[in-house]
N, C-alpha and C positions, 0 to 999 in steps of 0.2 A: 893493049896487051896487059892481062893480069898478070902480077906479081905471083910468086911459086905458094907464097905463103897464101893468099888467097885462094888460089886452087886448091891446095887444100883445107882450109876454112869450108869451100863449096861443099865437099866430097863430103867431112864427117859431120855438118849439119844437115847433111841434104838425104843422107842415110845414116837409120836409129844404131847401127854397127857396123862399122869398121876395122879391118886389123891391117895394117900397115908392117908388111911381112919380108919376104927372100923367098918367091917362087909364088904359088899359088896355093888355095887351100887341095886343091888336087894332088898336087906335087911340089908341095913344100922343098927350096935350098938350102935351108939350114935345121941344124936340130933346134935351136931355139925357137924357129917359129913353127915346128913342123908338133913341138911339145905344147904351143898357142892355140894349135888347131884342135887336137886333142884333147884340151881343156874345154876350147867351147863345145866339143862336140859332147862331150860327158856332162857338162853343164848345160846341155838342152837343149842349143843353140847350133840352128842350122842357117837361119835366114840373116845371114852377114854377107858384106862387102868387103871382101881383099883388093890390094892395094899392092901390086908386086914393086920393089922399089929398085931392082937391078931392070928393069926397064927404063927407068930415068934416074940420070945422075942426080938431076936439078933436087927431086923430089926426095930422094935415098937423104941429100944432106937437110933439104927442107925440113922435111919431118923432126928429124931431130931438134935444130932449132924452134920450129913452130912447138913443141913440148918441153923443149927443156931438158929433154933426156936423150941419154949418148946411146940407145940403143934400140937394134929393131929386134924383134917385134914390137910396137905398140897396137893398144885396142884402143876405142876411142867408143862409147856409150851414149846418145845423146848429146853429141857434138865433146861432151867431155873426157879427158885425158883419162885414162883407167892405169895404164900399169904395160912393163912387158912382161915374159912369161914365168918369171919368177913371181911377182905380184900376181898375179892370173892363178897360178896354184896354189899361194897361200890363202888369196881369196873364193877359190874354190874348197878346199879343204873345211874354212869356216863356214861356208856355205853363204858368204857376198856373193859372190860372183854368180849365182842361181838367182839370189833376189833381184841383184840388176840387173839382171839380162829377163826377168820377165817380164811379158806384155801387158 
């Protein structure tokens, strides 16, 4: 049996974007992640992996832990930690967040 943290280790290496959200990028549950989605989508970015985390308890607290940071949404860029959606629009704004997220 893999540990929670592995599992997600699997997910955001194994896919170039991930957001680790509350709901789906469909039908986002919260305005923070729903304001996440809307970022990548203005930022260019359509081809990502969500991560609904009121699906599993294990993973809603994993994630946190496996970043370090007490809140969701996280994005995750090449297995790397990016920001939640505060971070996402400052670096949207500066125009990061277009750079990293191109192919």
């Amino acid at each position: 049996m893999t540990s929670i943290h592995d599992q997600i280790k699997e997910v955001v290496t194994t896919h170039r974007v991930v957001l680790f959200m509350k709901g789906t990028k469909q039908f986002p549950q919260c305005g923070f992640s729903s304001r996440a989605v809307q970022i990548l989508s203005a930022a260019g970015c359509t081809d990502y992996v969500t991560v609904n985390v009121l699906e599993n308890d294990a993973v809603r607290q994993g994630i946190k832990e496996y970043s370090d940071w007490p809140t969701i949404p996280q994005l995750y860029v090449n297995g790397e930690f990016v920001g939640g959606s505060d971070i996402l629009m400052e670096m949207y704004e500066a125009g990061e967040l277009q750079e990293l997220l191109k192919v």
